[in-house]
C-alpha positions in Angstrom: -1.1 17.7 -18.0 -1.1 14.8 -20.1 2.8 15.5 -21.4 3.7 15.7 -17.9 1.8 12.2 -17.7 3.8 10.6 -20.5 7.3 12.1 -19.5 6.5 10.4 -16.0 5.5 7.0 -17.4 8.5 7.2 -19.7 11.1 7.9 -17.2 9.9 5.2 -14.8 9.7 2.8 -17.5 13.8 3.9 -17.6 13.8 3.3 -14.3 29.1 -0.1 1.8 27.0 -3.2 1.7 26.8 -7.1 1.1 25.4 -8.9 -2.3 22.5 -11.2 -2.4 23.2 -15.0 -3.2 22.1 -15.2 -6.7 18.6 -15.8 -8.2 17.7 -18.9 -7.8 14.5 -19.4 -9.6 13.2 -19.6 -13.4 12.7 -16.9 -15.3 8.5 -17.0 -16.1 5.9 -14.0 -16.5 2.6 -13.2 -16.7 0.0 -15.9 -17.6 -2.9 -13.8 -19.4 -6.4 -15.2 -19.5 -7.6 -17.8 -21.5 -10.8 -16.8 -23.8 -13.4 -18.1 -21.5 -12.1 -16.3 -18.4 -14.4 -14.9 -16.3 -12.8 -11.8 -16.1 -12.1 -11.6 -20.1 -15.7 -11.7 -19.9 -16.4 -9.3 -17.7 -14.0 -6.6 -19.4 -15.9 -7.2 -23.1 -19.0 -6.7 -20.8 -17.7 -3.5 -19.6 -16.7 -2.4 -23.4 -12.9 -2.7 -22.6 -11.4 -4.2 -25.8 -8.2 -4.1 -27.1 -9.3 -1.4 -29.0 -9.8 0.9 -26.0 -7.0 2.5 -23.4 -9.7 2.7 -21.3 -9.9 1.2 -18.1 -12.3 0.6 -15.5 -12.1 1.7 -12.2 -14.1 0.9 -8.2 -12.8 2.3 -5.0 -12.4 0.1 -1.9 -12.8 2.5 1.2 -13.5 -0.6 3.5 -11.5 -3.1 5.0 -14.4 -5.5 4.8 -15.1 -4.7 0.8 -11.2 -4.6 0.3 -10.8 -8.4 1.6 -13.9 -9.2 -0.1 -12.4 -7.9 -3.5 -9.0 -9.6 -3.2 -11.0 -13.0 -2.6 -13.6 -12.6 -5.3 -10.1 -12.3 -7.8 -8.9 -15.3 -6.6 -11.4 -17.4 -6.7 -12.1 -15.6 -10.9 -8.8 -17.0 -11.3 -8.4 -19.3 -14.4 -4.7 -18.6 -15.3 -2.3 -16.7 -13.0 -2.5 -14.3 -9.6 0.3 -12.4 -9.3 1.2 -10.8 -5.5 3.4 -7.9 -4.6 3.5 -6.8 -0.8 5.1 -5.6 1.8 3.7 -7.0 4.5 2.0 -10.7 4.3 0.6 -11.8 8.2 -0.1 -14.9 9.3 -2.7 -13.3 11.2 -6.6 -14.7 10.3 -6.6 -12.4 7.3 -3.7 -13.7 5.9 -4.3 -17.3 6.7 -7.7 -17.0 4.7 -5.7 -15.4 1.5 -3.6 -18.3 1.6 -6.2 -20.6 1.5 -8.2 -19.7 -1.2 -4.2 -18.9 -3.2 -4.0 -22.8 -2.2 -7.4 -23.7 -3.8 -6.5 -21.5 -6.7 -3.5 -23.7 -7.3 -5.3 -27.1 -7.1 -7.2 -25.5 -9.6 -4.3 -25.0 -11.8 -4.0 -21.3 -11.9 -0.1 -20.1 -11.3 0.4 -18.2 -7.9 3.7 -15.7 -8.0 4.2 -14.3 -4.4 6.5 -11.7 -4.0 7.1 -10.3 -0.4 9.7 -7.9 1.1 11.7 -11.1 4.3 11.4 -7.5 6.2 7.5 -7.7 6.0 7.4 -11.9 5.7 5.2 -12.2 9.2 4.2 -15.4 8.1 7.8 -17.1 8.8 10.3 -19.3 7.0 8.8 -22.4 7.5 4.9 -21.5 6.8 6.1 -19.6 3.6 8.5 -23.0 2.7 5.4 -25.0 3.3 3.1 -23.3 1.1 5.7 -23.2 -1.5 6.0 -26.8 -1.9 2.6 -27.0 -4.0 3.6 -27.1 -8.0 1.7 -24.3 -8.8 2.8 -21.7 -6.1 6.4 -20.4 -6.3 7.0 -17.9 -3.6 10.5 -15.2 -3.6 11.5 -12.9 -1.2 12.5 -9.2 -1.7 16.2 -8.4 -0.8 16.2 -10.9 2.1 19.0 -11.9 4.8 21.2 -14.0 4.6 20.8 -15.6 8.1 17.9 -16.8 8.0 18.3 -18.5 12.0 15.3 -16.4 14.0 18.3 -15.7 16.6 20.7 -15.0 14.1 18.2 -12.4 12.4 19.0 -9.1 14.5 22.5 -9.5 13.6 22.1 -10.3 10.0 20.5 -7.0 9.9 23.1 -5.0 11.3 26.1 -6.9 9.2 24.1 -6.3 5.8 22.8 -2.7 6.7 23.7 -0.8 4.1 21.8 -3.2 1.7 18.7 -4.2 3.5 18.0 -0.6 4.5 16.3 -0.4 1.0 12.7 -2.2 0.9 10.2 -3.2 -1.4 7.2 -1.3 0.2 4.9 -1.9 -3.2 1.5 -3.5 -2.6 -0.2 -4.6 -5.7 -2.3 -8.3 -6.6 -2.9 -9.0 -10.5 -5.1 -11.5 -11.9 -5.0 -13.3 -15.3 -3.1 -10.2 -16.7 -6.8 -8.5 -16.6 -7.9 -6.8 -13.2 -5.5 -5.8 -10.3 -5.8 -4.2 -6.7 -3.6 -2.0 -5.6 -3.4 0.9 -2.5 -1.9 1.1 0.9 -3.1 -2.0 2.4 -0.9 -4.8 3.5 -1.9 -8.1 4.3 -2.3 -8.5 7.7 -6.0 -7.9 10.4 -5.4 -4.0 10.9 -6.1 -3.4 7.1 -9.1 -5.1 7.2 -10.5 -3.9 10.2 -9.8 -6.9 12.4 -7.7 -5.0 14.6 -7.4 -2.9 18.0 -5.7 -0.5 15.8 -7.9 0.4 12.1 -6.0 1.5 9.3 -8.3 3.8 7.8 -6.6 2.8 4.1 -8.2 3.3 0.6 -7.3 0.8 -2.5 -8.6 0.7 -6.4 -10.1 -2.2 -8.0 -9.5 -1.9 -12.0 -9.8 -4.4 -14.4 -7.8 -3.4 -18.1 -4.9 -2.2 -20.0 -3.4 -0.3 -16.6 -3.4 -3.8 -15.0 -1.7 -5.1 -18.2 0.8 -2.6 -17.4 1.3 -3.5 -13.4 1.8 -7.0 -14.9 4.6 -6.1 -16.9 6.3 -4.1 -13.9 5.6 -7.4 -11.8 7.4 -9.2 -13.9 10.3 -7.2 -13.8 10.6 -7.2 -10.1 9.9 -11.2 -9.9 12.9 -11.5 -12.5 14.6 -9.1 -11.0 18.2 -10.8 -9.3 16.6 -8.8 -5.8 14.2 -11.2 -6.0 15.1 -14.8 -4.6 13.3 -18.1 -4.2 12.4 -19.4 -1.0 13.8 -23.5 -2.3 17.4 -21.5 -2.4 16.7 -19.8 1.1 15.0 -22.0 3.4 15.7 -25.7 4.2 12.6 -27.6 2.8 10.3 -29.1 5.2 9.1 -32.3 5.3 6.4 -33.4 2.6 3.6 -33.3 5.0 4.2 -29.4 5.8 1.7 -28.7 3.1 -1.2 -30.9 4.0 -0.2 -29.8 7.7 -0.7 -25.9 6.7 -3.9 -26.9 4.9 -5.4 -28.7 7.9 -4.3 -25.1 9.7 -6.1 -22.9 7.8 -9.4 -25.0 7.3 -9.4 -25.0 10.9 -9.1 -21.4 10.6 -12.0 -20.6 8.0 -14.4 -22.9 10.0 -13.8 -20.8 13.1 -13.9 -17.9 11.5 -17.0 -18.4 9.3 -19.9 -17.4 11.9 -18.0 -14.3 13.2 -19.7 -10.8 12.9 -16.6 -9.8 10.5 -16.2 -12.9 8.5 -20.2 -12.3 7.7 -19.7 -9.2 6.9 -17.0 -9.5 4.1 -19.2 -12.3 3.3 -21.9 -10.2 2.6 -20.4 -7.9 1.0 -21.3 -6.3 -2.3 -17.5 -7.5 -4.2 -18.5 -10.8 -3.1 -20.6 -13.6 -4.3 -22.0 -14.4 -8.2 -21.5 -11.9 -10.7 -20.6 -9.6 -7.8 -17.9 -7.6 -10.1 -20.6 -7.5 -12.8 -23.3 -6.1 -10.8 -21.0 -2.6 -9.0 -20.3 0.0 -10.2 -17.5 0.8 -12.5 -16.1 4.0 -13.6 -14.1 3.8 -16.9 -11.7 6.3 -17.0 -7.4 6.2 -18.3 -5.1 4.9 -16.2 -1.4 4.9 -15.9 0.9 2.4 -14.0 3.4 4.2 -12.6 6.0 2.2 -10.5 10.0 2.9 -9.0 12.2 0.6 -11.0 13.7 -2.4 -8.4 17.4 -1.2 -8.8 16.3 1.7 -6.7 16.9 -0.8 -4.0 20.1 -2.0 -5.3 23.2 0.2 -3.6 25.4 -1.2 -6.5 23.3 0.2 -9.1 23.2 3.2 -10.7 19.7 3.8 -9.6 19.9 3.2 -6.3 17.9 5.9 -4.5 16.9 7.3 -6.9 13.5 9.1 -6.4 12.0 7.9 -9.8 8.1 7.8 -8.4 9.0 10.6 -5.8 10.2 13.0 -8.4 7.2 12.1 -11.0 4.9 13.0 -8.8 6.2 16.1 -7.9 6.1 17.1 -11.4 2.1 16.6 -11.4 2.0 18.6 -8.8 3.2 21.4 -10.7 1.3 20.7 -13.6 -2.0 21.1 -11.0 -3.8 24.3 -11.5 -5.8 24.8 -8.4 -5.6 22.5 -5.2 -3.9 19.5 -4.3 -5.2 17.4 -1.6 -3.3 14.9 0.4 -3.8 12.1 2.4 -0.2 10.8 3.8 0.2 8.3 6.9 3.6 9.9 7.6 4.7 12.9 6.5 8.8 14.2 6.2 9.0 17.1 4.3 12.3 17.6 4.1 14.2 21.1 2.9 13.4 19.6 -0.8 10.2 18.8 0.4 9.2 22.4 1.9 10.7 23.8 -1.5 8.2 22.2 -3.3 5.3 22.8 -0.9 6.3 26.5 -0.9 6.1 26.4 -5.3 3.1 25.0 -5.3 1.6 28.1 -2.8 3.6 30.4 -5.0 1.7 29.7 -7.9 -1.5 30.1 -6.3 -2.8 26.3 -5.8 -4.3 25.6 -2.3 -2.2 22.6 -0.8 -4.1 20.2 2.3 -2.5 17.3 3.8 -4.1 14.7 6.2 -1.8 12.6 8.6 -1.6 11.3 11.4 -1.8 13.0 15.0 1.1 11.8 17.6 -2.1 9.9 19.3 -2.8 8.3 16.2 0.6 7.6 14.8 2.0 3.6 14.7 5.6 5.3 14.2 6.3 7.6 16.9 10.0 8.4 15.1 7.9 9.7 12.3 5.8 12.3 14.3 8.8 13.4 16.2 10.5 14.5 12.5 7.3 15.6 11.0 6.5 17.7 14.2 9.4 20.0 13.8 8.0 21.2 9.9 4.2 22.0 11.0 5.3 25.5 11.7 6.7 26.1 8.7 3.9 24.4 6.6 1.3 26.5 8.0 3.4 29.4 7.5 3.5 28.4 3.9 -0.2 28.4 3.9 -0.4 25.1 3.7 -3.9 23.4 5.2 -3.0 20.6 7.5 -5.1 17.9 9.3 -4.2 15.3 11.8 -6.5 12.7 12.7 -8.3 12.0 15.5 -7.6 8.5 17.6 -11.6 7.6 18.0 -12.1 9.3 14.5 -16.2 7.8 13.5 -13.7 4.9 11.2 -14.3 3.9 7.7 -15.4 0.2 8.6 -16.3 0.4 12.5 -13.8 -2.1 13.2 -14.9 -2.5 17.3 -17.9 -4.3 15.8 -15.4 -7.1 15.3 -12.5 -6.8 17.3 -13.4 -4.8 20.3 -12.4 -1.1 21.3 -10.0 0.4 18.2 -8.3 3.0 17.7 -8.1 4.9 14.1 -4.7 5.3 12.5 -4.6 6.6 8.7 -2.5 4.7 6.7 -3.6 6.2 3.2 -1.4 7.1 0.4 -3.3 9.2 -1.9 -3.1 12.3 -3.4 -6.0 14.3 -5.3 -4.9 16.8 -8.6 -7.7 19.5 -9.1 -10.8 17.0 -8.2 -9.9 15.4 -12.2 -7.1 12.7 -11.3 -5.9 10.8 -8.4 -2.7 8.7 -7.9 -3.5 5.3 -5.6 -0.5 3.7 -3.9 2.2 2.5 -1.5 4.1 6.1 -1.4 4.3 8.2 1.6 5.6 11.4 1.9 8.6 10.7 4.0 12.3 10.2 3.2 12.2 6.4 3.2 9.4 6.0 0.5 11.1 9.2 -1.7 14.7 7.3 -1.6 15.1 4.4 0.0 12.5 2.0 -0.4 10.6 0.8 -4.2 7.1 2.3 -4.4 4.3 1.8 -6.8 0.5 3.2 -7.7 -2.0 3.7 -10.2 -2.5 7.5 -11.5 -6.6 7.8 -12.7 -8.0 10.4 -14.6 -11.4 10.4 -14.2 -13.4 13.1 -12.8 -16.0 11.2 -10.9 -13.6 9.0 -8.8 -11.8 12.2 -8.2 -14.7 13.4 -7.0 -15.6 10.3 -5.0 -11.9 10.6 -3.5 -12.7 14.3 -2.4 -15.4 13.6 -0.4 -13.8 10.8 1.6 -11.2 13.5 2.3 -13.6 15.9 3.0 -15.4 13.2 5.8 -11.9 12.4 6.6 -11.0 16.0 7.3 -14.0 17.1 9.6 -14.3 17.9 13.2 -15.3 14.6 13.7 -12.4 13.1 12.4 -9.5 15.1 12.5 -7.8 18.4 13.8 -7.1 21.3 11.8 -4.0 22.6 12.8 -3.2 26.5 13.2 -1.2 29.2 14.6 -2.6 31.5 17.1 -0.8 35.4 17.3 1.9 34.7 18.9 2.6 31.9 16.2 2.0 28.9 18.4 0.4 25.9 17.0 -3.5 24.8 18.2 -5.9 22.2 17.1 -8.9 22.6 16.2 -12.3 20.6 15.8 -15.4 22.7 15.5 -15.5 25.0 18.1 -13.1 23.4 20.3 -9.5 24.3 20.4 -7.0 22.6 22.0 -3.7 23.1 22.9 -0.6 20.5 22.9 -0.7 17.1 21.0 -4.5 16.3 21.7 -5.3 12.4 23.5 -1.8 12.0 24.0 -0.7 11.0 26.8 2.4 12.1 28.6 4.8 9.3 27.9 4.0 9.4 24.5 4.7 12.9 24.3 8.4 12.2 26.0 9.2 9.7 23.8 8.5 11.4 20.7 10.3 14.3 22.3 13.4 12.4 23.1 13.1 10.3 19.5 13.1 13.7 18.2 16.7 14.5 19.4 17.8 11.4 17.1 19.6 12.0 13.5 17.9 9.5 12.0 15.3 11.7 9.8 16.6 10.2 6.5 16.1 6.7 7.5 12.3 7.9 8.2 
């Protein structure tokens, strides 16, 4: 297992359409903590020294604990923060990151932001704004050209062929020491402030493997893919800043008696010493990340499944079970070739995903639906979860009546190791898009991650699918079994039906 590890580090380390403008920004990197940092403190207190490849490890299973952990960073910032991400709201979650990445910044610590223009939510002139303070320089990820909100729709259809390729990476590193990373976005429905509750799961770890993510950052913020918002966006005025701060305050003091914002508040990542006083799990960790160029058509590596490919290859190197939890879920024929290896060689294979009623991509389900047969067949265990599934973080506490939607990308090798990340198991993550994670060995989180699959994966939270006699598929949760796609209703069953008929499973 551990040459298949290093072959897999190694080789990612190696790792018609229209050409970005080129970079404008300065080349910089990763500012590493100074000797009094907090968190250089707290990694001598947790015996990580530079003469240790250990790393040390916490799960975030909650939305609440995984906001609370992403502010306690920033506000431990002495030096630099670092953010890689898909998706960046200016929803109330966001606004809040951004204001305490603002007070970071007064404070003189460097702020790198890094978003995909597909996922920049927060808009040109908000994301202009904020990058007008001297210690926050903000770039987008392969954007458009146009960047007129009319003009938008057409940019994307004149530049297809390049912006069909994504950065879908998620990843937050602070002072080179401690990062977060896992399937979350930025935005209210991964932190369960939503009508829909991403039940997600992220890794706190402070140590060498966030050393490494820093390095990979790097290469992606240097990367020409990668341009500054100054050569992009007309600047606004100089009071856009102060404007956007007077925003956000307004914001946090609306927000600071709610149920939710009391409840991050309160949360066990958050407040004095808080990342002294959890509990940490030291264990090796590897950084394992697709190279940028994959979402280059020009380059040699473009779509190439670098991260896709790795993983596949700790599959086979699993003895006994590999467990899955996947928001969507494409097989493919090289897909169902693996699966099919894996049951060959004796290793029970389970997958959790999402039901049609709990799907946010109905193109998706339509694609996936059409391999279920087959995977049970295989003898594959599969799972689908349910839409009022008991959720991690009871998010109608804060925002109402939700509905559960997994949005996990995790995998679980033989209850020793686990791989964190932004990787589904679809077409678009495997080719198209740049994807990135953290693989863990250690035992105990592995076992920690099993049993959230196992709560995940019972009748109160999911179906388990199956195929009666006659080879038709039921569901199943406890002694009831149903027939059809369960809670859905029959609109959404035509138009996954009639999304099905589409040849568009590769861009899925």
């Amino acid at each position: 297992m551990k040459s298949a590890i290093l072959l897999l580090v190694v080789a990612l380390l190696g790792g018609c359409a229209t050409r970005l403008p080129p970079q404008q920004g300065p080349v910089s990197f990763v500012r590493q903590a100074a000797a009094e940092a907090p968190l250089l403190q707290l990694a001598e207190s947790l015996a990580l020294t530079s003469n240790t490849d250990l790393s040390a490890f916490s799960l975030l299973t909650s939305g609440k604990d995984a906001l609370a952990a992403r502010l306690q960073l920033i506000d431990m910032a002495e030096s630099g923060i670092d953010l890689q991400y898909y998706i960046f709201k200016g929803d109330t979650t966001g606004g809040l990151l951004a204001l305490r990445l603002l007070a970071a910044a007064d404070r003189g610590v460097q702020v790198r932001l890094l978003v995909d223009d597909i996922g920049n939510s927060m808009g040109d002139f908000k994301i202009a704004s904020l990058d007008r303070h001297p210690n926050i320089e903000i770039r987008l990820f392969n954007p458009l050209t146009l960047r007129d909100p009319w003009l938008r729709y057409a940019s994307k259809v004149g530049e297809f062929g390049r912006i069909n390729h994504r950065m879908h990476n998620k990843l937050m590193v602070v002072d080179g020491m401690a990062l977060i990373t896992g399937g979350r976005n930025l935005g209210d429905e991964y932190f369960a402030l939503s009508e829909r509750d991403f039940q997600d799961i992220d890794v706190l770890a402070i140590g060498p493997v966030a050393a490494s993510a820093a390095m990979t950052f790097d290469v992606y913020w240097n990367s020409h893919k990668s341009v500054a918002v100054a050569g992009l966006v007309r600047a606004p005025g100089s009071r856009a800043l102060h404007r956007l701060r007077r925003q956000l305050d307004s914001l946090r003091v609306q927000q600071e008696q709610t149920p939710w914002q009391q409840a991050v508040a309160s949360s066990s990542f958050r407040g004095e010493n808080a990342l002294g006083k959890i509990e940490w799990l030291h264990g090796s960790g590897w950084w394992l990340a697709d190279p940028p160029d994959k979402a280059d058509p020009f380059s040699s590596k473009a779509n190439h499944p670098a991260l896709g490919l790795g993983l596949a290859e700790l599959g086979r190197a699993t003895r006994e079970e590999l467990l899955m939890m996947t928001a969507y879920f494409i097989p493919g024929r090289d897909g169902m070739q693996v699966l099919r290896e894996f049951r060959h060689s004796g290793m029970q294979v389970g997958i959790l995903t999402n039901s049609l009623a709990t799907t946010d991509v109905l193109a998706v389900h339509s694609a996936y639906a059409g391999y279920r047969t087959a995977l049970l067949e295989a003898g594959l265990h599969l799972w689908e979860l349910q839409p009022i599934a008991a959720q991690q973080e009871r998010a109608s506490t804060f925002a109402g009546d939700s509905q559960a939607s997994l949005h996990a990308k995790s995998f679980i090798f033989d209850r020793e190791r686990v791989f964190i990340g932004s990787l589904n198991l679809d077409p678009r993550s495997i080719h198209l898009n740049t994807e990135a994670g953290v693989l863990i060995e250690q035992p105990e989180l592995a076992g920690q991650m099993y049993q959230l699959f196992q709560r995940w994966t019972d009748a109160e939270h999911a179906w388990k699918l199956g195929l009666d006699e006659r080879g038709e598929l039921y569901w199943q949760a406890g002694e009831q079994i149903l027939r059809g796609e369960p809670e859905a209703g029959w609109w959404r069953r035509l138009n996954s039906w009639l999304l099905g008929w589409l040849p568009i499973e590769r861009q899925l």
